[in-house]
Backbone of each chain as nested JSON, in Angstrom:
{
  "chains": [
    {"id": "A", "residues": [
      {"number": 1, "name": "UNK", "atoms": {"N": [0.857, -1.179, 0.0], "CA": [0.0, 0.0, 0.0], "C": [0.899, 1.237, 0.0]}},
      {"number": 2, "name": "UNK", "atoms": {"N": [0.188, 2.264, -0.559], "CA": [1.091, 3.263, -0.581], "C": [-0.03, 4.669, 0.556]}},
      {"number": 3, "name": "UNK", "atoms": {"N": [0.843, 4.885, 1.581], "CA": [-0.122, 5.55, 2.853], "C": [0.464, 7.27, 2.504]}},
      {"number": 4, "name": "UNK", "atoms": {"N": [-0.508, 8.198, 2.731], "CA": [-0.16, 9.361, 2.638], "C": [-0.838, 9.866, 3.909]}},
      {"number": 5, "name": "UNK", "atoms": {"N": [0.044, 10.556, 4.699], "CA": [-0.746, 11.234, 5.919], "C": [-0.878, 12.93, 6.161]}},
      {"number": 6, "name": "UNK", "atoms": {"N": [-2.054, 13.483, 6.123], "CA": [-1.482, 14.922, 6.288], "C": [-2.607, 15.181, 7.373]}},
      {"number": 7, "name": "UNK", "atoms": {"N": [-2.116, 16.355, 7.702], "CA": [-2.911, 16.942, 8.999], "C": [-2.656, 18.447, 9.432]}},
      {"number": 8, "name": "UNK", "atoms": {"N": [-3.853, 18.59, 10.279], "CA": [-4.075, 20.233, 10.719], "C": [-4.135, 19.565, 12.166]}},
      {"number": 9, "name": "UNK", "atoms": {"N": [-3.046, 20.367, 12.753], "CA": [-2.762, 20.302, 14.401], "C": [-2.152, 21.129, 15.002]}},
      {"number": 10, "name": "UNK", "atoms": {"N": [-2.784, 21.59, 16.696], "CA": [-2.132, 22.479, 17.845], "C": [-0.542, 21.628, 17.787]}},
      {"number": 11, "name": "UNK", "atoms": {"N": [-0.042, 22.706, 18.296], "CA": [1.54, 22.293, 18.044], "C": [1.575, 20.959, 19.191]}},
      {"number": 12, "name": "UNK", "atoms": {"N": [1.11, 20.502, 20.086], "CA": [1.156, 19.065, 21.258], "C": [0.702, 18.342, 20.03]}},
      {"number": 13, "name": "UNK", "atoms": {"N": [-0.556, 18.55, 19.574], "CA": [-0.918, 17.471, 19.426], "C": [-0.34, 17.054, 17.235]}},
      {"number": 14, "name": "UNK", "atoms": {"N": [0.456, 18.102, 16.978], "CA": [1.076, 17.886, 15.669], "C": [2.591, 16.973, 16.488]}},
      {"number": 15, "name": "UNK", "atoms": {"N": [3.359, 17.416, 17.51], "CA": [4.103, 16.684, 18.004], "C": [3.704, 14.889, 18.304]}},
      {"number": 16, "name": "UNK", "atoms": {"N": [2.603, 14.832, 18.748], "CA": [2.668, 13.548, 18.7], "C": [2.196, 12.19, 17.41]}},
      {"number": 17, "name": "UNK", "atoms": {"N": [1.855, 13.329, 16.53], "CA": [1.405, 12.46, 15.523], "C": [3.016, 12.774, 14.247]}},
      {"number": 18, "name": "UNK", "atoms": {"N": [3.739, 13.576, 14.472], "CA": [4.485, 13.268, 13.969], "C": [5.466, 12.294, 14.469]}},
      {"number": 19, "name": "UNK", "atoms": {"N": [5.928, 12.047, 15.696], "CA": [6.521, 10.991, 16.474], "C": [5.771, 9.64, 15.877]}},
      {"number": 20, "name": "UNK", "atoms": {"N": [4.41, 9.957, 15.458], "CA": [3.941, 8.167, 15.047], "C": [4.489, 8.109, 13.585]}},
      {"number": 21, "name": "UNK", "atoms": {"N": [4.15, 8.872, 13.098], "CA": [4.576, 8.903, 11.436], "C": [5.632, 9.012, 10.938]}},
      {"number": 22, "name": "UNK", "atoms": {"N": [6.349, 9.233, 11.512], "CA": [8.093, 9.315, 11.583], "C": [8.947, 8.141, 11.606]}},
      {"number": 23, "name": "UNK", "atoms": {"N": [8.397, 7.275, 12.556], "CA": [8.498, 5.881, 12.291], "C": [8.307, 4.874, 11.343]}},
      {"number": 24, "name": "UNK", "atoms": {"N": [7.374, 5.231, 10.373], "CA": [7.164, 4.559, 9.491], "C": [6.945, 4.954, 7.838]}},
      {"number": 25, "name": "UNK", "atoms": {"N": [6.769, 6.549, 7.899], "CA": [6.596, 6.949, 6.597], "C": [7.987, 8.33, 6.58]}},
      {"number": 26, "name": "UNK", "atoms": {"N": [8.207, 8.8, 5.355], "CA": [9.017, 9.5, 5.145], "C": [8.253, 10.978, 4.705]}},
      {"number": 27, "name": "UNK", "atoms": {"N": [9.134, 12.321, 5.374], "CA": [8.552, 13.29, 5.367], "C": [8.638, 14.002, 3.855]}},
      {"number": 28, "name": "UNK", "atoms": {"N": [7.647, 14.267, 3.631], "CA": [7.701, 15.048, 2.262], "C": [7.618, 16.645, 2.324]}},
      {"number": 29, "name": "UNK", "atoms": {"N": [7.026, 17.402, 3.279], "CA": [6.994, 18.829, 3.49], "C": [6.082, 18.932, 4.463]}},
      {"number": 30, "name": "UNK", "atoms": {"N": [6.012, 20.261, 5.456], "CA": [5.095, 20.512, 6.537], "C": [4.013, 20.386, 6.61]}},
      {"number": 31, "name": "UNK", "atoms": {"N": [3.997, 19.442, 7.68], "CA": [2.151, 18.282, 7.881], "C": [1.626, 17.174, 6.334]}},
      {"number": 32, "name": "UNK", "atoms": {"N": [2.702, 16.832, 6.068], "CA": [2.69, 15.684, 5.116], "C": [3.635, 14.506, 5.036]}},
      {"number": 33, "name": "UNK", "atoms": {"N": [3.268, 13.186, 5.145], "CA": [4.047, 12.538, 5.178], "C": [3.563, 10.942, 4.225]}},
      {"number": 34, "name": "UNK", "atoms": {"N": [4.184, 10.594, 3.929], "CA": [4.474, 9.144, 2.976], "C": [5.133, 8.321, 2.89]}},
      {"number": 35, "name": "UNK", "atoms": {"N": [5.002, 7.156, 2.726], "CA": [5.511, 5.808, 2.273], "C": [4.687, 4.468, 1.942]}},
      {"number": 36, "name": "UNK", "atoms": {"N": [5.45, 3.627, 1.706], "CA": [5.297, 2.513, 1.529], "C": [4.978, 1.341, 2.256]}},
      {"number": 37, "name": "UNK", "atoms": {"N": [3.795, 0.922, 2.483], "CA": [3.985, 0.337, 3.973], "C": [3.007, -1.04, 3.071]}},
      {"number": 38, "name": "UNK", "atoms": {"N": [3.335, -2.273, 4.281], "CA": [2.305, -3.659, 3.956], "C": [0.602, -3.329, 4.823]}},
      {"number": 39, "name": "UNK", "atoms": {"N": [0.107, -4.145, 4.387], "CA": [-1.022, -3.614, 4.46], "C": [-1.645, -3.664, 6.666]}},
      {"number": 40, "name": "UNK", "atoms": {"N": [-0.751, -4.739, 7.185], "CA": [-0.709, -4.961, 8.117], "C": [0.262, -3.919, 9.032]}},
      {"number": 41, "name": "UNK", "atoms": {"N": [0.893, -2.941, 8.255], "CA": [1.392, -1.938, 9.086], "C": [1.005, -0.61, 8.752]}},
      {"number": 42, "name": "UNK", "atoms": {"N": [-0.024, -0.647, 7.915], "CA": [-0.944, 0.663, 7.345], "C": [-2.075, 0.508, 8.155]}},
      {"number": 43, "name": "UNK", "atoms": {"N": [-2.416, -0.537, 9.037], "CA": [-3.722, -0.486, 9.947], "C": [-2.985, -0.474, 11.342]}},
      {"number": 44, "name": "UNK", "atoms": {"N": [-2.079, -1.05, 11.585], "CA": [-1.423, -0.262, 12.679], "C": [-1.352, 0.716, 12.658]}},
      {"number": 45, "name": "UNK", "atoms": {"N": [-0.636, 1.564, 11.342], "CA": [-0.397, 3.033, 11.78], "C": [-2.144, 4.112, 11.921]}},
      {"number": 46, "name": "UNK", "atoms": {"N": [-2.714, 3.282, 11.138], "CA": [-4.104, 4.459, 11.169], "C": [-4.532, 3.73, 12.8]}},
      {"number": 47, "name": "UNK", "atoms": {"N": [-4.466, 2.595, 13.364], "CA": [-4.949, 2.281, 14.562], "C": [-4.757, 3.504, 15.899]}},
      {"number": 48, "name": "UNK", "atoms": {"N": [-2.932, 3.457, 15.685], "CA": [-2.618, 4.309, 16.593], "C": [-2.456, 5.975, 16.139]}},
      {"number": 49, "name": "UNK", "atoms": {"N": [-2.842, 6.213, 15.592], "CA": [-3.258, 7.534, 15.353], "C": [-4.688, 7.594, 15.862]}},
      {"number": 50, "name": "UNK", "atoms": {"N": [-4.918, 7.168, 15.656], "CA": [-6.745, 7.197, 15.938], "C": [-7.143, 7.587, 17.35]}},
      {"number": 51, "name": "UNK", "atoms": {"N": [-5.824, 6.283, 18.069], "CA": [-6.067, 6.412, 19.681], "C": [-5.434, 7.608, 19.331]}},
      {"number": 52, "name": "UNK", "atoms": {"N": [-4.667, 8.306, 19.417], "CA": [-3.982, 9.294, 20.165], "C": [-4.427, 10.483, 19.424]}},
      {"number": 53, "name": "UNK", "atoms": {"N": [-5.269, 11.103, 18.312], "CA": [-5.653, 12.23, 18.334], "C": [-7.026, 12.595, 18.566]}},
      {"number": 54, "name": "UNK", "atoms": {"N": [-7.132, 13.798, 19.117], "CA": [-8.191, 14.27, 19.744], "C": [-8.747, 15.472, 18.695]}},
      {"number": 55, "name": "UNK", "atoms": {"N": [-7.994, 16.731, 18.998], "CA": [-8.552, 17.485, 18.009], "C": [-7.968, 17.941, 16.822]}},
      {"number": 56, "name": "UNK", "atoms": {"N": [-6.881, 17.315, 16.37], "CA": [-6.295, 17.568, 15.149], "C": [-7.592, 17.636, 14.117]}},
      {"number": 57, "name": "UNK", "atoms": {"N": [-6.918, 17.719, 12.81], "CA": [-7.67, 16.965, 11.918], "C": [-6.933, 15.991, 10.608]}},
      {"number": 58, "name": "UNK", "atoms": {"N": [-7.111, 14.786, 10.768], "CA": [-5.883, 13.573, 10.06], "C": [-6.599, 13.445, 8.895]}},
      {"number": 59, "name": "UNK", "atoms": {"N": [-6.156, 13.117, 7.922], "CA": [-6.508, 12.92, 6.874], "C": [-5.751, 11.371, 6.455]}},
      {"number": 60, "name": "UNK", "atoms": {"N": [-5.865, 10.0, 6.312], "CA": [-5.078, 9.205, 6.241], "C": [-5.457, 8.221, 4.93]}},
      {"number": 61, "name": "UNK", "atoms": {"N": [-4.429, 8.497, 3.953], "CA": [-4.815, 8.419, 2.394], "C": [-3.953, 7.044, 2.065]}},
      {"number": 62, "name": "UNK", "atoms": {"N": [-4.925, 6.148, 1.511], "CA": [-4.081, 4.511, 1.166], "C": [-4.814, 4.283, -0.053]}},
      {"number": 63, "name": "UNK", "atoms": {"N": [-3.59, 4.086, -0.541], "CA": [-3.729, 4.078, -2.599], "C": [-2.856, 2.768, -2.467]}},
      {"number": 64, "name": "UNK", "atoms": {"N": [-3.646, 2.17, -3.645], "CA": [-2.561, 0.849, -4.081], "C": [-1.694, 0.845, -4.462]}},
      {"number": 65, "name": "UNK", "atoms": {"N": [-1.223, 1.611, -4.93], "CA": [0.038, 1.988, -5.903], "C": [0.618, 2.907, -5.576]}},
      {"number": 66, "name": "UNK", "atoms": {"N": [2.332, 3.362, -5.776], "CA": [2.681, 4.694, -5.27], "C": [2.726, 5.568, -6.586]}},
      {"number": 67, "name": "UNK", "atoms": {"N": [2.618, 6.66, -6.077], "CA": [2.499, 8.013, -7.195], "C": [3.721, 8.5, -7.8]}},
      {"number": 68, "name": "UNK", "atoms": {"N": [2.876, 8.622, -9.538], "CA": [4.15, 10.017, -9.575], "C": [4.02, 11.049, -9.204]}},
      {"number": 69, "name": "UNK", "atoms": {"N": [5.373, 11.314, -8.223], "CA": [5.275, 12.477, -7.676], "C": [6.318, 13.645, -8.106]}},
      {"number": 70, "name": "UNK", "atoms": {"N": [5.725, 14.832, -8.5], "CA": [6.245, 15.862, -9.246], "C": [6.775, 17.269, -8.372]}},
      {"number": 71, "name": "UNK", "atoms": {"N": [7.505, 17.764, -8.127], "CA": [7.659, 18.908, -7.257], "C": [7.656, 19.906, -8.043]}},
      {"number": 72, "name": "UNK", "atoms": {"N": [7.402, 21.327, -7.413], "CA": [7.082, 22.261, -8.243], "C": [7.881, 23.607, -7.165]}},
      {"number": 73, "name": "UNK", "atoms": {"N": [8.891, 24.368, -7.801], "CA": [8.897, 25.431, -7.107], "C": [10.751, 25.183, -6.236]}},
      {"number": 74, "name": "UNK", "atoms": {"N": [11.002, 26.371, -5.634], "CA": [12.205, 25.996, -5.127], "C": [12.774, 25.949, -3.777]}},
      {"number": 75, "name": "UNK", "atoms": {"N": [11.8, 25.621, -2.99], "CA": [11.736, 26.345, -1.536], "C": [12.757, 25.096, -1.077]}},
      {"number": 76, "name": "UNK", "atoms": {"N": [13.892, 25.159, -0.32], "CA": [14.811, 24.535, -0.227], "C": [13.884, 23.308, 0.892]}},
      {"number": 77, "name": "UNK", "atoms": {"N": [14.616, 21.314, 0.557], "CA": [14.104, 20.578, 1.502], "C": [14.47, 20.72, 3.002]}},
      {"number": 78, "name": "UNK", "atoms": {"N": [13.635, 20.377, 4.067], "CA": [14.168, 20.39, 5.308], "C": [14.595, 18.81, 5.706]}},
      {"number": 79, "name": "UNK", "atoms": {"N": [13.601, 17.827, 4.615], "CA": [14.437, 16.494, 4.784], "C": [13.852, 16.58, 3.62]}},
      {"number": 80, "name": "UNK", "atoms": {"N": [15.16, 15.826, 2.934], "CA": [14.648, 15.294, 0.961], "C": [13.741, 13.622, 1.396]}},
      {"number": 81, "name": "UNK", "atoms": {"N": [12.717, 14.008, 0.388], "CA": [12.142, 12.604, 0.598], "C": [13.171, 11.426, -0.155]}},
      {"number": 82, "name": "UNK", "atoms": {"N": [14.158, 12.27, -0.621], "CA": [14.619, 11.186, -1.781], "C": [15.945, 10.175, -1.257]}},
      {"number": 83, "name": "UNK", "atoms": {"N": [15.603, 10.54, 0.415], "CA": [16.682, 9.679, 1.099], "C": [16.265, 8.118, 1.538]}}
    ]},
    {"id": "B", "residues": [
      {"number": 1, "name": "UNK", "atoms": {"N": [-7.519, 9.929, -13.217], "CA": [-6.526, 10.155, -12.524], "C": [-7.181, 10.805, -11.091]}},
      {"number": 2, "name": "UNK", "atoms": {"N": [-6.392, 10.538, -10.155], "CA": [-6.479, 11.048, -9.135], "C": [-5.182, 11.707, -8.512]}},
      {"number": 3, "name": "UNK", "atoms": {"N": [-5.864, 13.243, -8.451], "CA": [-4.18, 14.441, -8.223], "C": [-4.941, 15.279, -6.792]}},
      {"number": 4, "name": "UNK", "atoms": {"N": [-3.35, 15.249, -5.968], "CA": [-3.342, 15.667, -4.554], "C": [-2.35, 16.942, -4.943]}},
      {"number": 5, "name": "UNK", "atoms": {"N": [-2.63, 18.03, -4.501], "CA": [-1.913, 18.713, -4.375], "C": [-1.272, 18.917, -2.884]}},
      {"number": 6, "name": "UNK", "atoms": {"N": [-0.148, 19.404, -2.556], "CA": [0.05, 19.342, -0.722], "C": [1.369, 21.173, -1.602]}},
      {"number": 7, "name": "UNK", "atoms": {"N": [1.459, 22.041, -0.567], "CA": [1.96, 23.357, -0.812], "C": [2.753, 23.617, 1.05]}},
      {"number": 8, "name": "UNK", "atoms": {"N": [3.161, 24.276, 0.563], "CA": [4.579, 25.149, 1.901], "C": [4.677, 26.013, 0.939]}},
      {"number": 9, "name": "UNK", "atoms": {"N": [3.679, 26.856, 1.382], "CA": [4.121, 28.593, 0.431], "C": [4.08, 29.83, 1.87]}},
      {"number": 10, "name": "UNK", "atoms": {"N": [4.292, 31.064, 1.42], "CA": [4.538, 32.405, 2.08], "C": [2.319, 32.845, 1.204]}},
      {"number": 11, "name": "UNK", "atoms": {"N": [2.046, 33.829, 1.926], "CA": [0.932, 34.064, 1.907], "C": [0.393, 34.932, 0.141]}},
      {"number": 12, "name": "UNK", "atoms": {"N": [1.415, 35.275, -0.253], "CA": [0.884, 35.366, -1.403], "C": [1.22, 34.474, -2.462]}},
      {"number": 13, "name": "UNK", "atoms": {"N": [1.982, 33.782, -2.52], "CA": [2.164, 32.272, -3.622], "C": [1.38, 31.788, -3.123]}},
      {"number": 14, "name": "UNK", "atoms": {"N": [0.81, 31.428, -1.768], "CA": [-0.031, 30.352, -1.39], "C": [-1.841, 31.0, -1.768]}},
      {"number": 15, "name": "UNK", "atoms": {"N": [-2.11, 32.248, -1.994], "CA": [-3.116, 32.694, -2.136], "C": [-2.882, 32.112, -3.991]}},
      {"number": 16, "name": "UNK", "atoms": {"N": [-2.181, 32.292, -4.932], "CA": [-1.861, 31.977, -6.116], "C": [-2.219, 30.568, -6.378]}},
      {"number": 17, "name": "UNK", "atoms": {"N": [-1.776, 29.511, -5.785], "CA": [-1.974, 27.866, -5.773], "C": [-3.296, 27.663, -5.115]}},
      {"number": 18, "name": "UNK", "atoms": {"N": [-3.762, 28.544, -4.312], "CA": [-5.463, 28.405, -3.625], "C": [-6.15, 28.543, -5.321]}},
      {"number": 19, "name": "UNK", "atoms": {"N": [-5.773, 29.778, -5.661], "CA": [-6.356, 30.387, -6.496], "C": [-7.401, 29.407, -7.925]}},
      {"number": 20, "name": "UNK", "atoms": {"N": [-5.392, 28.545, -8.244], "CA": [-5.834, 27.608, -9.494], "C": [-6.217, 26.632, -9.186]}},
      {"number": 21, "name": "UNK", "atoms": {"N": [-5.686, 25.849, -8.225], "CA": [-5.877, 24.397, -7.608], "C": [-7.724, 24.218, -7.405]}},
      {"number": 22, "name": "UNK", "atoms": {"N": [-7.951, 25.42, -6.764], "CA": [-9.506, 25.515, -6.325], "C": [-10.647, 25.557, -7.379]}},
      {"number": 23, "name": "UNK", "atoms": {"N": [-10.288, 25.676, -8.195], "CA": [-10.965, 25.518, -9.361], "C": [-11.358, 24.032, -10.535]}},
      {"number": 24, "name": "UNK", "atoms": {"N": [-10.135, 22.988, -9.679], "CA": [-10.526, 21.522, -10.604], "C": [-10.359, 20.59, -9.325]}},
      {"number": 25, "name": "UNK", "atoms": {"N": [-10.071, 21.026, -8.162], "CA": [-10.108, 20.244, -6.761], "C": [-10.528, 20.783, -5.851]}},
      {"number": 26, "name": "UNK", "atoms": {"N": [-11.401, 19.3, -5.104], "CA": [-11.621, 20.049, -3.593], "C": [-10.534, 20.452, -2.661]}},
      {"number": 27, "name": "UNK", "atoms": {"N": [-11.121, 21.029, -1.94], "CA": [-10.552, 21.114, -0.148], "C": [-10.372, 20.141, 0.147]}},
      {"number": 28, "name": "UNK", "atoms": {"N": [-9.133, 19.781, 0.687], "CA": [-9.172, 18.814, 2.052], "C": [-9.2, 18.915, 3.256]}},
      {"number": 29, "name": "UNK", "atoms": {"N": [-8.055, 19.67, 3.329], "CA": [-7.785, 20.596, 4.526], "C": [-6.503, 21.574, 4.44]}},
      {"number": 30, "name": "UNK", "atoms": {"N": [-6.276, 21.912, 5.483], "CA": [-4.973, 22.994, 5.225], "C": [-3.942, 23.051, 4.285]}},
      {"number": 31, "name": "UNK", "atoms": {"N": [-3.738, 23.663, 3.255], "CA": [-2.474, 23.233, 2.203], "C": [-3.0, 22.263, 1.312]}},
      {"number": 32, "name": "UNK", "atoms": {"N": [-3.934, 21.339, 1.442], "CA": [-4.36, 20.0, 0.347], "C": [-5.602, 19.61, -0.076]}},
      {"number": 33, "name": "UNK", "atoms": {"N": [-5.24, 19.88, -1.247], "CA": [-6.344, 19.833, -2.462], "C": [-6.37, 18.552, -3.159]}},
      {"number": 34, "name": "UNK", "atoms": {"N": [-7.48, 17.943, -3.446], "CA": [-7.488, 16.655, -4.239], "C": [-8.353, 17.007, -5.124]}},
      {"number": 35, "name": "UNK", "atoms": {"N": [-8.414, 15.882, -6.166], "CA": [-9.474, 15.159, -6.818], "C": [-9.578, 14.437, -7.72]}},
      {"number": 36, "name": "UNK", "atoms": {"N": [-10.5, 14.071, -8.661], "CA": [-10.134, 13.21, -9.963], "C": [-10.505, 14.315, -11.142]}},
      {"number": 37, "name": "UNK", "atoms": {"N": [-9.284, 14.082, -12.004], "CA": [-9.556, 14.556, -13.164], "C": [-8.981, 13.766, -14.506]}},
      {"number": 38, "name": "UNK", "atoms": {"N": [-9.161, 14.285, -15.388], "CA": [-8.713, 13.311, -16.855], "C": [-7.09, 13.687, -16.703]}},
      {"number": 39, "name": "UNK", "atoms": {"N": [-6.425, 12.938, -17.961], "CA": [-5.181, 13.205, -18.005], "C": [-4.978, 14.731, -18.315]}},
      {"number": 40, "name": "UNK", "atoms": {"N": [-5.862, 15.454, -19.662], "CA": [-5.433, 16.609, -20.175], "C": [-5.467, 17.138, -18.846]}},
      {"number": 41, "name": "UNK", "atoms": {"N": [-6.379, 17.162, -18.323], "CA": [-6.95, 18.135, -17.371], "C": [-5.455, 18.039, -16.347]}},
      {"number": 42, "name": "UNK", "atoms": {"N": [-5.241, 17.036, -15.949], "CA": [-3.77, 17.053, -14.776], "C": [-2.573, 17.627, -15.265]}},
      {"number": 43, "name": "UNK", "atoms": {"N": [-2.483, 17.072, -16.96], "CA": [-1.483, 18.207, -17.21], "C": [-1.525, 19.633, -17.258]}},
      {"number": 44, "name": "UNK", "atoms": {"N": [-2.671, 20.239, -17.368], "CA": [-3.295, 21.416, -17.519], "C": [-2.765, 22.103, -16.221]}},
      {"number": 45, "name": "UNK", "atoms": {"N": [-3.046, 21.388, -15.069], "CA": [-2.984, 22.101, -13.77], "C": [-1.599, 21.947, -13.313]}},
      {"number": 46, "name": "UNK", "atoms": {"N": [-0.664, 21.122, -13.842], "CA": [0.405, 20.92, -13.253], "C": [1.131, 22.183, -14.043]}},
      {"number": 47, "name": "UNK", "atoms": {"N": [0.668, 22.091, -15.741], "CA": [1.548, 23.428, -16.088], "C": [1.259, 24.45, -15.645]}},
      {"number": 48, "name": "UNK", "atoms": {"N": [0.243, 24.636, -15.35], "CA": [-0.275, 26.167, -14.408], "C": [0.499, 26.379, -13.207]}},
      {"number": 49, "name": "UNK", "atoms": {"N": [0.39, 25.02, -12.651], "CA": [1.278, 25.41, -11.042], "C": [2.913, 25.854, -11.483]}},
      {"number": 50, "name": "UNK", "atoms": {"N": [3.062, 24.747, -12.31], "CA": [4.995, 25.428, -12.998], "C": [4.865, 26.305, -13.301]}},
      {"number": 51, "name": "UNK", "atoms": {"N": [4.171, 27.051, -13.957], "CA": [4.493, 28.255, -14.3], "C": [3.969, 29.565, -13.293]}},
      {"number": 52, "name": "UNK", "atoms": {"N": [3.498, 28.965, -12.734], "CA": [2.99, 30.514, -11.551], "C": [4.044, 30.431, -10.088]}},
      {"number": 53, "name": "UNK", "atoms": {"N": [4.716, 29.175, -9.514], "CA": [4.966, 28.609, -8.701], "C": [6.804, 29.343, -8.87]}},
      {"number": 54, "name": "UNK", "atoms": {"N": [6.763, 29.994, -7.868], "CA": [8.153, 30.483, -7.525], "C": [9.21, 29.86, -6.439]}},
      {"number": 55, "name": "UNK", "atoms": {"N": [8.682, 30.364, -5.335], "CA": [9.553, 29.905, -3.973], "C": [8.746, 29.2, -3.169]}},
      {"number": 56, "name": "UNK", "atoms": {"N": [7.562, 28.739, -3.934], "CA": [6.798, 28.136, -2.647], "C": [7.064, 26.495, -2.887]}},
      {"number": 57, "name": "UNK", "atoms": {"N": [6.89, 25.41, -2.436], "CA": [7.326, 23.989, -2.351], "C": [5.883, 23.688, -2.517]}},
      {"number": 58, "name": "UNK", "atoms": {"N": [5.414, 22.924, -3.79], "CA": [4.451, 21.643, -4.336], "C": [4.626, 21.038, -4.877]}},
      {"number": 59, "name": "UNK", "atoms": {"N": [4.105, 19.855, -4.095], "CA": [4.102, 18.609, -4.111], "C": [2.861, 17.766, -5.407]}},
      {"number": 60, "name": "UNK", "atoms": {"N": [3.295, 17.424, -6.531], "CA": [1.778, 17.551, -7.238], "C": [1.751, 15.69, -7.174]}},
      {"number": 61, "name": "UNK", "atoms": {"N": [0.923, 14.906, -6.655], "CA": [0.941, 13.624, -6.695], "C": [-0.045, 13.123, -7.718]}},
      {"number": 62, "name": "UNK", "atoms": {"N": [0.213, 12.27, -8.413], "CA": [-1.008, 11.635, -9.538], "C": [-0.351, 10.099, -9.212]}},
      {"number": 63, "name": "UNK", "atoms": {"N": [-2.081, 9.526, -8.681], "CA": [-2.359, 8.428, -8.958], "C": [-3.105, 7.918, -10.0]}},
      {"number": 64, "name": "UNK", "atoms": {"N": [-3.152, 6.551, -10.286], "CA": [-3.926, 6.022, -11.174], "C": [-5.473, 5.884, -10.523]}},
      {"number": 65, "name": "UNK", "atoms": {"N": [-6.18, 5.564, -9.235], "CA": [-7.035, 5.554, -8.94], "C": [-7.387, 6.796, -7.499]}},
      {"number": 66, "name": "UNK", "atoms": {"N": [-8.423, 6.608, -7.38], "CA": [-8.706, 7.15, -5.691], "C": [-8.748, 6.703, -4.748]}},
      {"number": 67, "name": "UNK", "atoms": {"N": [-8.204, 7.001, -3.595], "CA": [-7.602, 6.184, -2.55], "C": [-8.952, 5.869, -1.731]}},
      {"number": 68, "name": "UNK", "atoms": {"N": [-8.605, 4.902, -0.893], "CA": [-9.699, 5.278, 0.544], "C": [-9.166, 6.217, 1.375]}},
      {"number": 69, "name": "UNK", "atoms": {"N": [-9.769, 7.047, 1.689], "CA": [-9.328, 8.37, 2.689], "C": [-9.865, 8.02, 3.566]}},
      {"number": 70, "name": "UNK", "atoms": {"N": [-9.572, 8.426, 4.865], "CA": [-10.011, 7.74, 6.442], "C": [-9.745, 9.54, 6.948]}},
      {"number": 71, "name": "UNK", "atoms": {"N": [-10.557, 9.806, 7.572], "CA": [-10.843, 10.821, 8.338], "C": [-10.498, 10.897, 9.999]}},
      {"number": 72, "name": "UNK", "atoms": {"N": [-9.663, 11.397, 10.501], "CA": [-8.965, 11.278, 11.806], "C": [-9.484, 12.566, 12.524]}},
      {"number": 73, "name": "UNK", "atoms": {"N": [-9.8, 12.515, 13.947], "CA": [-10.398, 13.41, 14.601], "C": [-11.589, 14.11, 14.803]}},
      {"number": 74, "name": "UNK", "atoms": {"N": [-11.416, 15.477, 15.597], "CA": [-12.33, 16.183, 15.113], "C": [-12.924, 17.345, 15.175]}},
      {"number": 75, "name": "UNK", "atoms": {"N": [-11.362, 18.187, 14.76], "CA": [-11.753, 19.456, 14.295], "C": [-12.598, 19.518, 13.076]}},
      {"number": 76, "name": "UNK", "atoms": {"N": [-13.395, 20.786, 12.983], "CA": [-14.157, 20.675, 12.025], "C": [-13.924, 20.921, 10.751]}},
      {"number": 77, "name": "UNK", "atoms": {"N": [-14.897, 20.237, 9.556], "CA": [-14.26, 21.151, 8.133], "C": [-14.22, 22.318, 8.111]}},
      {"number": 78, "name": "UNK", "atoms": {"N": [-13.624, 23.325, 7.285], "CA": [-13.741, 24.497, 6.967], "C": [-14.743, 24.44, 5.535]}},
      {"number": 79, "name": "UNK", "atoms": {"N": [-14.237, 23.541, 4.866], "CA": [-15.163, 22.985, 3.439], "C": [-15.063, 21.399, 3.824]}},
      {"number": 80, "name": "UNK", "atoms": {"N": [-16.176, 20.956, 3.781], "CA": [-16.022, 19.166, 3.612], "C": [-16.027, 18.849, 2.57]}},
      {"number": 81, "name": "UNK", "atoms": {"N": [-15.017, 17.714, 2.501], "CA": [-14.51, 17.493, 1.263], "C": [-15.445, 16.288, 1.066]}},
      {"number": 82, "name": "UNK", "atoms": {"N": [-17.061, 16.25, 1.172], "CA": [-17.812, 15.619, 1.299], "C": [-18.934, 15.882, 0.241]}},
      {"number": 83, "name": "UNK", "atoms": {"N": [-18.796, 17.655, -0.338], "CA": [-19.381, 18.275, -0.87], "C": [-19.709, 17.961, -2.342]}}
    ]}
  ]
}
């Protein structure tokens, strides 16, 4: 599966959902994150997100396939996804 | 096709990518725009974003289908992307 996570969060509660997503997907730019995951660790990760946010708002996107993904613009990376 | 836009802009590039994006995709939430469109149509919007898109960082993703999206929390929409 290919998992995309983005979200609107108070800075606590963007801290702890990036600590979950960090673990398992790779950061693409602020409050977005992606990877590649089996399908048994794409329901873990939406499991424990679930418990632990309150008032964010998660958005948690699972496509079968991974994307082409195109960047646009030059705003320097803070982590390249391309590591 | 199914195209996500995700943005890290300064307030007037990001008013610019609201601008075009909002016009062939919904809202998702903060910074991210989806939806399905044909091929012309994705190239259409991707050359628009290259060419208007300076210092701000987008991310333009195209899948082949539409994902299942899972909805986390519960701050409210600003637009539901339900609409």
């Amino acid at each position: 599966m290919y998992v995309v996570v983005t979200y609107d969060a108070d800075s606590e509660e963007r801290e702890n959902i990036r600590t979950i997503v960090k673990k398992q997907l790779h950061w693409v730019q602020h409050s977005v994150y992606a990877g590649e995951l089996t399908r048994s660790a794409t329901e873990d990760l939406f499991r424990k997100l679930k418990s632990s946010v309150r008032e964010a708002r998660v958005s948690f996107w699972v496509f079968d396939r991974p994307p082409d993904i195109r960047q646009i613009g030059t705003q320097k990376d803070r982590e390249s996804i391309f590591l």
